[in-house]
C-alpha positions in Angstrom: 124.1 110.9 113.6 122.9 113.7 115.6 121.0 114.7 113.2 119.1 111.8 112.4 118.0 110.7 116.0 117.0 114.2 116.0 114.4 114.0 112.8 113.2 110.6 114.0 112.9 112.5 117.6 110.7 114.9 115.7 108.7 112.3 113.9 107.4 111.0 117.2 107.0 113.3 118.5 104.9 115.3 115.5 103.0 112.0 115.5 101.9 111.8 119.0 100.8 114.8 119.0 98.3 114.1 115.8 97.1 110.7 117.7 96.7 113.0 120.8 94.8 116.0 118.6 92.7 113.3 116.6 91.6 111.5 120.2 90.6 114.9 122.4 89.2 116.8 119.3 86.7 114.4 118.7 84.1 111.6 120.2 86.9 109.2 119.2 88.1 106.3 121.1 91.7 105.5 121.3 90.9 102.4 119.4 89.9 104.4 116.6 92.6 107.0 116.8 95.1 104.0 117.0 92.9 103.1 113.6 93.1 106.4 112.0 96.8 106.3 112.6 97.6 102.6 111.3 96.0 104.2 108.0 97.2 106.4 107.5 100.8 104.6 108.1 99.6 102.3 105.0 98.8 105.1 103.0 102.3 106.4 103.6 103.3 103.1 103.1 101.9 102.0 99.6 102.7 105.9 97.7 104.0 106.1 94.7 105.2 108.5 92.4 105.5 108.6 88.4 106.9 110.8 85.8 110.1 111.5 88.1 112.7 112.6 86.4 116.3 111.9 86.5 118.8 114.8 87.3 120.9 115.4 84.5 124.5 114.8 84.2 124.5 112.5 87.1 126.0 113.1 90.7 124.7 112.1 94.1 124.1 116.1 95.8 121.8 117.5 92.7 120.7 113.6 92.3 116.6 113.7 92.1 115.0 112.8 95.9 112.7 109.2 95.7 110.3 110.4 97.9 107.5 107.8 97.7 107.7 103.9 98.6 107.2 102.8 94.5 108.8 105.5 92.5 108.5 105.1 88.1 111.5 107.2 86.4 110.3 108.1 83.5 113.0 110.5 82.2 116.8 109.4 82.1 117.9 111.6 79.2 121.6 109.6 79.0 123.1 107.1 81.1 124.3 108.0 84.3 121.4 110.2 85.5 120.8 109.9 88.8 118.0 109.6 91.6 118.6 109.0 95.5 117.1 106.8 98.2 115.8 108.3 101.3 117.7 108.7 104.4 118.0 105.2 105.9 116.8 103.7 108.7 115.4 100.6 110.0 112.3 99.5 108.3 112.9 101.8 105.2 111.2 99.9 102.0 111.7 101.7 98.6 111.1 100.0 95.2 112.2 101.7 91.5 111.6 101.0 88.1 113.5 102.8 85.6 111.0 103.2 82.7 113.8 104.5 80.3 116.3 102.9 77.5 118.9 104.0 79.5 121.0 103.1 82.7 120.5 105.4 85.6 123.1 106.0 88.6 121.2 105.3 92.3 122.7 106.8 94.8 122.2 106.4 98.9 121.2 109.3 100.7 124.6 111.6 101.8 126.4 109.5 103.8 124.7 106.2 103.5 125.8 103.4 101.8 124.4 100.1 100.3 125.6 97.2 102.1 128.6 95.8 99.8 129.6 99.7 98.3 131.4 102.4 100.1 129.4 105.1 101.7 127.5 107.7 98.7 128.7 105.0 95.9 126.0 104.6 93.1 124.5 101.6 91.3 123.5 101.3 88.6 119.8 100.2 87.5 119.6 98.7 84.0 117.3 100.3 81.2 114.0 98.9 82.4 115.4 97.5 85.4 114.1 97.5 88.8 115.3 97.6 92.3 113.8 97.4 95.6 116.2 98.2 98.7 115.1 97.3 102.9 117.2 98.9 105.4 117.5 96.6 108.5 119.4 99.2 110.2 120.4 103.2 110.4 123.0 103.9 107.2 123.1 101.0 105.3 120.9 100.0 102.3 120.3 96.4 101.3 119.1 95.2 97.8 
């Protein structure tokens, strides 16, 4: 837990400082730094990744890392390859399609959970299927 209050710590505080940089550096107004900011939070928002490919054999610590808010697997050589969710925390939105004929094994980030598994249990994500998973607090995944 210590660990995660301190990454959101840094977070803040990395993006304070980019607001404070982008407002002195320039003839900018806080208004438009505040604008700058909020659009790059979209951006950030609205990525996507393709192409991704699942980790072989399956397993939630080698698992491939969805890093983008959409993410398209496009490679699942057999059932039970596996991909994994960002850390959660409150706000997180991630969506994935698995683009392949075969199931693929979704796993939280280590020590997570979804909301009705145990903590680091998989799902699995039908051949063409799709999932899309909100956190509405620090740990737990919801889909």
């Amino acid at each position: 837990m210590a660990d995660k209050l301190s990454a959101k710590t840094q977070v803040v505080t990395i993006l304070k400082t980019m607001i404070m940089h982008v407002a002195v550096a320039g003839t900018t107004s806080y208004k438009t730094t505040l604008a700058i900011f909020m659009d790059f939070i979209e951006l950030t928002k609205n990525s996507y990744a393709k192409s991704i490919t699942a980790f072989a054999t399956g397993g939630q610590t080698s698992a491939t890392q969805l890093t983008k808010r959409y993410n398209r697997v496009d490679t699942c050589a057999t059932s039970n390859d596996s991909v994994k969710f960002l850390q959660a925390y409150a706000g997180l939105e991630q969506e994935l399609f698995n683009n392949t004929a075969n199931d693929l094994h979704v796993f939280p980030y280590s020590g997570d959970k979804f909301y009705d598994k145990a903590i680091n249990e998989a799902i699995t994500i039908p051949a063409y299927g799709t999932i899309k998973i909100f956190a509405y607090e620090t740990l737990v995944l919801n889909y």
